[in-house]
N, C-alpha and C positions, 0 to 999 in steps of 0.2 A: 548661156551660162549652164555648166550642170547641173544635173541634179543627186543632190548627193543624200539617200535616205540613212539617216542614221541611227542610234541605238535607241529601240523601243518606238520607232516612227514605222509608220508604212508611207507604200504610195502605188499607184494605180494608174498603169496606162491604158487608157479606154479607146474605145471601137472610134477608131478613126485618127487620134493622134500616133505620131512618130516621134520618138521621144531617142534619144541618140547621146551616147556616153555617160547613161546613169552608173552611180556608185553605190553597192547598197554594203553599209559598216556592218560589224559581228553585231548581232541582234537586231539590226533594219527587214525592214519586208517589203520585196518588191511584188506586185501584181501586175500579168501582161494580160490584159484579159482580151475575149475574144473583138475582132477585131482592129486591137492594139498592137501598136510595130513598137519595138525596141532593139538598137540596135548599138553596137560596140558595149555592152554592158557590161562591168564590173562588178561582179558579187566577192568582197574579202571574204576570210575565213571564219565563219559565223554568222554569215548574213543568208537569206531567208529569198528564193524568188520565185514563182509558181506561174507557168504561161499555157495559156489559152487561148492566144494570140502568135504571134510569129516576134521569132528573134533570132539577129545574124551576127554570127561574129562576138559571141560574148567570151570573155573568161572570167570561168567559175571556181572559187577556192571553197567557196559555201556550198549550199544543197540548193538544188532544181529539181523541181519536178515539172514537168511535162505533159498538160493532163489533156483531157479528151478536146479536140480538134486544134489544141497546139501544137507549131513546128518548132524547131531551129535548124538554123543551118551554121556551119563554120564553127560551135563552139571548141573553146579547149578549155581541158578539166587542167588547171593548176592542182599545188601539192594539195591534199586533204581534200580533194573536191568528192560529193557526191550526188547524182544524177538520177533520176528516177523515171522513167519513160512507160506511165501508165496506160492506162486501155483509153487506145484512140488519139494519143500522142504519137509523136514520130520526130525522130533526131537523123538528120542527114549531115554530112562530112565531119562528124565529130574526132577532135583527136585529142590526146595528150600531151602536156608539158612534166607533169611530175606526178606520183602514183595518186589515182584517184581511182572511181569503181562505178561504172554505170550496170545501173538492176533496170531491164527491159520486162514488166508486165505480162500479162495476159493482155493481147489485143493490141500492143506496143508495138510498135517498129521502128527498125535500125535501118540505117543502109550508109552506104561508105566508111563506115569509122575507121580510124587507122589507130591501133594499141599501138603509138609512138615506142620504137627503141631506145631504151634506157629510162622510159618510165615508169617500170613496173606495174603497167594499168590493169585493171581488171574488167573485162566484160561478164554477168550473168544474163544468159537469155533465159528464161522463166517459162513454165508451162503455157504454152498459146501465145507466148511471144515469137514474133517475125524479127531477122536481121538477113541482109544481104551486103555484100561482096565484103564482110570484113578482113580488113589485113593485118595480121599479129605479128609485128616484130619482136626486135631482141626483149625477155626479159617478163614481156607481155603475157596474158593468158584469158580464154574466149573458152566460157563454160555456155557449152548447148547443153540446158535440162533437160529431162526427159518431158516429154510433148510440145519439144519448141522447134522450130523450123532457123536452119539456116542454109542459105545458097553460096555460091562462091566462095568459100572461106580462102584465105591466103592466107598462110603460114611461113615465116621466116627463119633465118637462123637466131638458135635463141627462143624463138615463140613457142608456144602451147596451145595446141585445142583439143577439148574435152568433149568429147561427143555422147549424150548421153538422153538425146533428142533424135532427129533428123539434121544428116548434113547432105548436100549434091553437089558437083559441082567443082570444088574445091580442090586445090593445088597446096603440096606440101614438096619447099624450096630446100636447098642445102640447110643443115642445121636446125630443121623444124621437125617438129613432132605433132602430130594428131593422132590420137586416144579414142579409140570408140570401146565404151564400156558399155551394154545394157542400150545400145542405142544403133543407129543403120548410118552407114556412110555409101552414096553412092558417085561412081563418076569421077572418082579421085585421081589425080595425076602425081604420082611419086616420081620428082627429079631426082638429080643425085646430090647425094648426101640426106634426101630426107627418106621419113623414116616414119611409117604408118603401124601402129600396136591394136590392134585387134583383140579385146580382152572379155571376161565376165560377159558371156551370151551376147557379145557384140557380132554384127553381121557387115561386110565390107561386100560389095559386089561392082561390078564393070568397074574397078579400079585397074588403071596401066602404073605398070612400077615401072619404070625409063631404066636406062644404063647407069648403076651406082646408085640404085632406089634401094628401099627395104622394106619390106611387111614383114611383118612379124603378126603372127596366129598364135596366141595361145590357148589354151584347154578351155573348153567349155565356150567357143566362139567359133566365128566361119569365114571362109569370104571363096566368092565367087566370079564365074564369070572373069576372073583376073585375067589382065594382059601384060604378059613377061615379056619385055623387051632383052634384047642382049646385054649382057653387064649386070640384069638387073634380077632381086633375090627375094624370093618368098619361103621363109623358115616358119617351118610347122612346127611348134612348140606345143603338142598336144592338141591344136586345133585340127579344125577339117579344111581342105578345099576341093573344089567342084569344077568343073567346068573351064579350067584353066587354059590358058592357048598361052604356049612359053614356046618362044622365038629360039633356033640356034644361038646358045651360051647363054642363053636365059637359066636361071636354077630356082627350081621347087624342091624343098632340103627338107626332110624329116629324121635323116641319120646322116650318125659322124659326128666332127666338132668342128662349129663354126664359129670362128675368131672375128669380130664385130669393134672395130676402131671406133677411138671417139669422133671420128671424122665420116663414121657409118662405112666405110671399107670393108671387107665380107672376105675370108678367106677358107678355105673348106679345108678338113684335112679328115683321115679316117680315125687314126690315134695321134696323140703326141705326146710324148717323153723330152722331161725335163726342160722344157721351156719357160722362156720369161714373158711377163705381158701386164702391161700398166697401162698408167694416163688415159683411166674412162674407159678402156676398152671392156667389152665384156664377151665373154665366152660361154657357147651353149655347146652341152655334150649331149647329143642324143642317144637316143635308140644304138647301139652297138660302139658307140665311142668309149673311148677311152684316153684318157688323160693323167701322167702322171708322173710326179716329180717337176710338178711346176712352183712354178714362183712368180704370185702375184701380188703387183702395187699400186695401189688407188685404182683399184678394177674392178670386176665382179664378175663372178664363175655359177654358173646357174647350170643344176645338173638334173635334167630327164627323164623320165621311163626308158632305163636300159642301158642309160650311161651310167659311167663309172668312175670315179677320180680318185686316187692314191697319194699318200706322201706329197701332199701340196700346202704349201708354207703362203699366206697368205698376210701381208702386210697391210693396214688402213684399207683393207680391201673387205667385198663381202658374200659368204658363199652360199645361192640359194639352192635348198633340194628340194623337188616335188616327186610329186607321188611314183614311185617306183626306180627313182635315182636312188644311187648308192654313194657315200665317200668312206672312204677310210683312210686313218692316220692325217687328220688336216691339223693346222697349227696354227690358228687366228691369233694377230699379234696389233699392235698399236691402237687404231680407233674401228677396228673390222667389224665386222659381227656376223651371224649365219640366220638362215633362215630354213628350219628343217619342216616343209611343207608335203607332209605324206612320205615322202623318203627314208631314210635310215642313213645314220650318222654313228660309223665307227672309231675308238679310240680320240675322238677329236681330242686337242690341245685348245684350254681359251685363257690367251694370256693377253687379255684387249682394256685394260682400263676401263675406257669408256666404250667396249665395246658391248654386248647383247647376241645371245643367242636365243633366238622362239620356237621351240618345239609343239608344231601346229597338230592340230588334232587326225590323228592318222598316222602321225610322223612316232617315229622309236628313233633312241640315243641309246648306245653301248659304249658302256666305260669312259664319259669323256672326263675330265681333268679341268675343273674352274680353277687357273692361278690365280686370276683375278678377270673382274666383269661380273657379268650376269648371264645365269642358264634359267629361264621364265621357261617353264611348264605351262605351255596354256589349254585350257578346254579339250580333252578329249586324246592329247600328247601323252607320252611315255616315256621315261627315262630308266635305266637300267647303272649300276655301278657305277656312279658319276661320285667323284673325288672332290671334294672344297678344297682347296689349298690356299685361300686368303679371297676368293669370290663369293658368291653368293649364288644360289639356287629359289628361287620362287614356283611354288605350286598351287597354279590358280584353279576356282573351283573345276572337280574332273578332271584337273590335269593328277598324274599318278609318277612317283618314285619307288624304286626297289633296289636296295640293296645300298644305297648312296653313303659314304664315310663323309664325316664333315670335318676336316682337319684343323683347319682354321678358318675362319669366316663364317657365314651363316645359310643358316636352312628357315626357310619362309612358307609356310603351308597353311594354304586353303582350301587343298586337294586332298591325296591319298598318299600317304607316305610309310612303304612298308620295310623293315629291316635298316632300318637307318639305324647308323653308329657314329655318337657325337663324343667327337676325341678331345685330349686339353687344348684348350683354345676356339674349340668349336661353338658355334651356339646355336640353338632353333626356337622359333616361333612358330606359334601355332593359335592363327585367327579364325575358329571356326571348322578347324577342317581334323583328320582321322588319321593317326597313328598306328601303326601295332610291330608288335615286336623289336621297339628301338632299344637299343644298349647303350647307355649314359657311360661313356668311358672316362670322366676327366673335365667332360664341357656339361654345358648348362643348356636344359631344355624351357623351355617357357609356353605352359598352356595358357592363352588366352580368346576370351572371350567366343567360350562354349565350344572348347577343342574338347577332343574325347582322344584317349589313348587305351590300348591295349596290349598289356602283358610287355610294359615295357622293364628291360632290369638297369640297376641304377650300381656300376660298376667303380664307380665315384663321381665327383659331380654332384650335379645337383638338377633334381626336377622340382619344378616351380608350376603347381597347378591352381592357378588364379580363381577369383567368384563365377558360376557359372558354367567352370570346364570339368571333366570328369576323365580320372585315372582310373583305371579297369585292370586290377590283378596285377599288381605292382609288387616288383621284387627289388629288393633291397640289399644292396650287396656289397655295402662299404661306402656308399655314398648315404648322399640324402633326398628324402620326398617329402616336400615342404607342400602341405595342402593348403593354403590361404582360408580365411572367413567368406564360405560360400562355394568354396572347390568342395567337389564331389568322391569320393571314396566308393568305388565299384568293387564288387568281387571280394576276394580275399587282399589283402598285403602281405605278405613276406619277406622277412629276413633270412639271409642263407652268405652265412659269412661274417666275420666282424667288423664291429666299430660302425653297421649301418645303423643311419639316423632318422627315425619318421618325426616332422612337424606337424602339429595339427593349428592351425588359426582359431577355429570356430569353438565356441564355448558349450555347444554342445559336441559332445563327444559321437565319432559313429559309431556306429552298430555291427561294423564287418568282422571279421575274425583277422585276427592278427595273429601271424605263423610263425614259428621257426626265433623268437624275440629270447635273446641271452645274453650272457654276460658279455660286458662291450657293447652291446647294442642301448641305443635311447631311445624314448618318445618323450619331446617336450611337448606340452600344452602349452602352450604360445599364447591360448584365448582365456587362460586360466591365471588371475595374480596369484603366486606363491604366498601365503600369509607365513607359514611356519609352525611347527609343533603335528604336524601332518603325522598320519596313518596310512599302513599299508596291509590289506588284508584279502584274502580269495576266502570269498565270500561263498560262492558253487564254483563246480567244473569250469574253468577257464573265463572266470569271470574276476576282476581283477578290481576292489571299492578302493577308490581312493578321496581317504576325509581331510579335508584342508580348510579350517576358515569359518568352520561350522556347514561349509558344503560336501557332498556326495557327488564322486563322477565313477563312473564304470567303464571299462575298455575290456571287449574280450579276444583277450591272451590267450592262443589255442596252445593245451598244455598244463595252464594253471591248475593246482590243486589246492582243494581245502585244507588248511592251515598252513601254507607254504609261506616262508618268511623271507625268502631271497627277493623280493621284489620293494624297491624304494624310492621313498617321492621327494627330494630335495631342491633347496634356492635352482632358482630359474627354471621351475614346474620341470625338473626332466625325474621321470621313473625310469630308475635301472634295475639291471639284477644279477646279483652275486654278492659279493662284497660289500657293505655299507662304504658312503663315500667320507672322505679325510673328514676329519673334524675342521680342519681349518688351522691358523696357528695358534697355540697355545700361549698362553703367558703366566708365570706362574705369580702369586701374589707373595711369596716371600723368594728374597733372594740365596736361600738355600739350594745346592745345588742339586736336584733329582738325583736318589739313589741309582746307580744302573743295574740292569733288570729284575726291577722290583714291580710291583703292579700298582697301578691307582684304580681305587676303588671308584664307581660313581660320586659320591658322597667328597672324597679324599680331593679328589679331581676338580668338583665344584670350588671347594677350598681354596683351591691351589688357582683359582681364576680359569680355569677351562671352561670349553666352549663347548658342551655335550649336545652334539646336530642327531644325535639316534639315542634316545632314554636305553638306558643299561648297559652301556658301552662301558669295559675300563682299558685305562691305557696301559702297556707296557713301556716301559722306557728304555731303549737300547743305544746308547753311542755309539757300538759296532755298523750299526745300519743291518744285523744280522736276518731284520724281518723286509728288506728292501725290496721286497718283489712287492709288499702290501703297502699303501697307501701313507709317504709318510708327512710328517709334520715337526715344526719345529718350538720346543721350550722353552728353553731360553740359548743364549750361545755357545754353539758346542757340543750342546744337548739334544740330540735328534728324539723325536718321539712315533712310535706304532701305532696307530689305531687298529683293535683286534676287539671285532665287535662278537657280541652275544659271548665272554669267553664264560667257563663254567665257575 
């Protein structure tokens, strides 16, 4: 009879029993300890089994571990399975039925496993972890860490291995890939169709690439010792090679453009004009290539020290530059995106939705054009003249902008963003990072959380400088600078223009000098409740007392004279200056009809139900509307009325 461990039970096969078709349920725990055989075992999904002893033939949906002088042999990882193969453990012919993940220890060993195709398995070999002769089918993927040892690896179509350890040994079939990043592959056998990448200080040596092989060398990695059979192609993408012995029609390619099918097909050419090329393929322009007037779909164009690419329309495709590539006039369209690594990116076009462009540290962009997507400025990047047209721009720390228009859409800055111009529609954010020189034409800026700007002018629109961020030498010019409770006030502010509007939040007033403030212009105190009956008086030289409430605020108004009476503090705390503002409308308390142009006296005016917002004001009465340029207000009907303050 089985035995069937179930939820919250263990059970323990001991040194000397064979125990055969246990079941252990979600939360059961099975023990195989040493000297204990267990064999056809079933662990479901959530069940619990740790062997020290030997086990054949199980399948695992649960977690195993594997510990010091236990084996298995024959298991298979069902879905959700995971497997742990610690120091002094060891799993032989292990394979998959559906994605599960074996982690091989320090001191752990593998040997046969097969990443079954189409189950997405996952092998980790771990520092000081041992695996031999693993075979990675479709789907599959066999990460060697660094300081882990693996021999024979086999690679299918479909598979992945990640070398980032020690590999030897090892064959790479049609449709496979092996990856040496940061790690040494030796002894490699590239058939046709597969396809060995060399990357980040990785080292390949006594590798043979066969007829219809590929290596690929890129920058800052090596391989050696290669053996170039006929048909078969080693592209130096910035890397080095040594030692090479290339057979008659064998090719070591460092220049030109070589055309790379998803089928790893290799076609070399010097330049090319106006061609087409999709479906996975990817194209490398090297050192003196030239390519232009292409058209590509679901591709990718990856451009070199020395190549050059022009007038290239690029669909769901994606176009990388490295250092010392060039493109100009590219046009990313649908889900594409670019990747400008060290290179320079002319006029580009980004009309990609869900597309992305990274401007990598080293790399410059001139004049590109966000219709929509994303242009991410990252770390140490550069961008120049780049247009929002309904995309968006990001400037992560040390990444830097110059010059950039924000049409519509947005600007996102953590970086350095200089000369920027935010049009109607446009908007910017600023998380911490440094402005100068922006001109608010229409859109709306937004300092947050300890942005700093400098000398920006506010040509309408509106700057919004939040708690903690600080505006530096702010000019005013028909827009508004709305400083929030906690935003910082640098430098001077200035008005130079009409109808510009400064907000202040904070109820303490600052201290800067306020320029250029006339008639048309506001400052509301926004942190200030209006009570009413308010005073307005220049106390000294460009010092402006304003009494409200039984409180004192001062703002200094560069300009201000003692005894200057153009300046006035009315509902909804705004000081203006020139003209006192409308009384408001009038109503008179008897239904006599206002003489026309007669004068009411303060006194007369009260009488009559008026609404005197400035002590000594009287009204004229005009029907003609003949004072219509001055503020007016209305009597009763019919009856228009003048406010013509201080008259004599």
């Amino acid at each position: 009879m089985s035995i069937v461990v179930s939820t919250g039970k263990t059970y323990s096969v001991t040194s000397g029993v064979i125990d055969t078709g246990i079941q252990v349920d979600s939360g059961g725990t099975l023990y195989v300890l040493k000297g204990g055989t267990a064999s056809a075992t079933n662990v479901i999904s959530g069940g619990t089994e740790y062997i020290a002893g030997t086990q054949t033939a199980a399948t695992v949906a649960g977690s195993a571990t594997i510990e010091a002088g236990g084996i298995t042999s024959g298991t298979t990882l069902a879905r959700g399975a995971s497997i742990t193969v610690s120091s002094g453990g060891k799993a032989v012919s292990t394979s998959f039925e559906a994605f599960g993940m074996i982690e091989v220890s320090s001191g752990g060993v593998l040997s046969d496993t097969t990443i079954t195709a189409g189950a997405d398995g996952e092998v980790h070999l771990n520092a000081g972890g041992k695996a031999a002769a693993t075979t990675v089918e479709q789907y599959g993927e066999f990460a060697i860490n660094p300081h882990a040892v693996a021999t024979g690896t086999k690679v299918s179509s479909g598979g992945s291995a990640y070398v980032a350890g020690t590999e030897s040994g090892g064959a790479v079939y049609s449709g496979g890939v092996m990856s040496v990043s940061h790690g040494k592959a030796s002894g490699t056998v590239i058939s046709s169709g597969g396809r060995m990448e060399v990357t980040a200080k990785g080292d390949a040596s006594h590798v043979t690439v066969a007829s219809g092989g590929l290596e690929l060398v890129f920058s800052g990695s090596k391989t050696s010792a290669t053996k170039v059979d006929s048909g078969g192609y080693v592209i130096l993408l910035g890397g080095g090679a040594t030692k090479s012995k290339v057979a008659a029609g064998g090719h070591v390619v460092s220049t030109g453009v070589a055309l790379v099918s998803s089928g790893g097909g290799v076609t070399l050419f010097a330049k090319r004009t106006s061609q087409n090329f999709g479906a996975g393929a990817v194209e490398y322009v090297l050192s003196g290539g030239v390519e232009s007037g292409a058209t590509a779909t679901d591709a990718t164009l990856a451009v070199y020290k020395g190549g050059v690419v022009s007038d290239t329309a690029l669909g769901f495709s994606d176009l990388d530059i490295f250092s010392g590539g060039k493109a100009v006039s590219a046009t990313i369209s649908g889900g594409g995106g670019a990747d400008i690594a060290g290179g320079t990116a002319t006029a580009t076009v980004m009309d990609a939705p869900d597309g992305s462009m990274y401007v990598i540290s080293g790399a410059r962009t001139f004049g590109t054009v966000v219709s929509s997507g994303l242009e991410q400025v990252q770390e140490g990047g550069v961008v120049s003249n780049t247009v929002i047209k309904g995309g968006e721009e990001s400037l992560l720390r040390t990444g830097s902008s110059y010059g950039t228009v924000v049409s519509s859409g947005a600007q996102f800055i953590q970086g350095t963003a200089t000369s920027t111009t935010i049009e109607a529609g446009g908007t910017q954010f600023m998380f911490g990072g440094v402005t100068s020189d922006t001109v608010i034409s229409g859109g709306t800026a937004n300092v947050i959380s300890g942005g700093v700007t400098y000398g920006t002018i506010i040509r309408g629109g509106q700057d919004n400088v939040m708690s903690r961020s600080v505006a530096s030498d702010t000019v005013i010019s028909g827009g508004t600078l709305n400083v929030a409770a906690g935003g910082i006030i640098d430098g001077t502010v200035t008005f130079a223009g009409a109808s510009g509007s400064l907000v202040i939040g904070a109820t303490t007033l600052p201290t800067n000098t306020i320029a250029g403030f006339a008639a048309g212009d506001t400052i509301q105190l926004a942190g200030i409740a209006y009570v009413g009956g308010a005073s307005v008086a220049v106390t000294s030289a460009n010092q402006v007392q304003i009494t409200d409430g039984g409180k004192t605020y001062v703002l200094h108004i560069a300009g201000a004279v003692v005894g200057e009476t153009d300046f006035h503090f009315s509902s909804g705390s705004l000081l203006t200056k020139g003209a006192a503002p409308a009384m408001g409308f009038l109503r008179p308390a008897s239904t006599a009809a206002p003489v026309d142009g007669a004068f009411w006296a303060p006194a007369v005016a009260a009488a009559q139900g008026a609404v005197d917002r400035e002590a000594g004001s009287r009204v004229m009465i005009s029907s003609s509307r003949a004072y219509g340029a001055l503020p007016s207000v209305v009597v009763s009907a019919g009856h228009p009325a003048v406010v013509l303050p201080h008259l004599p």
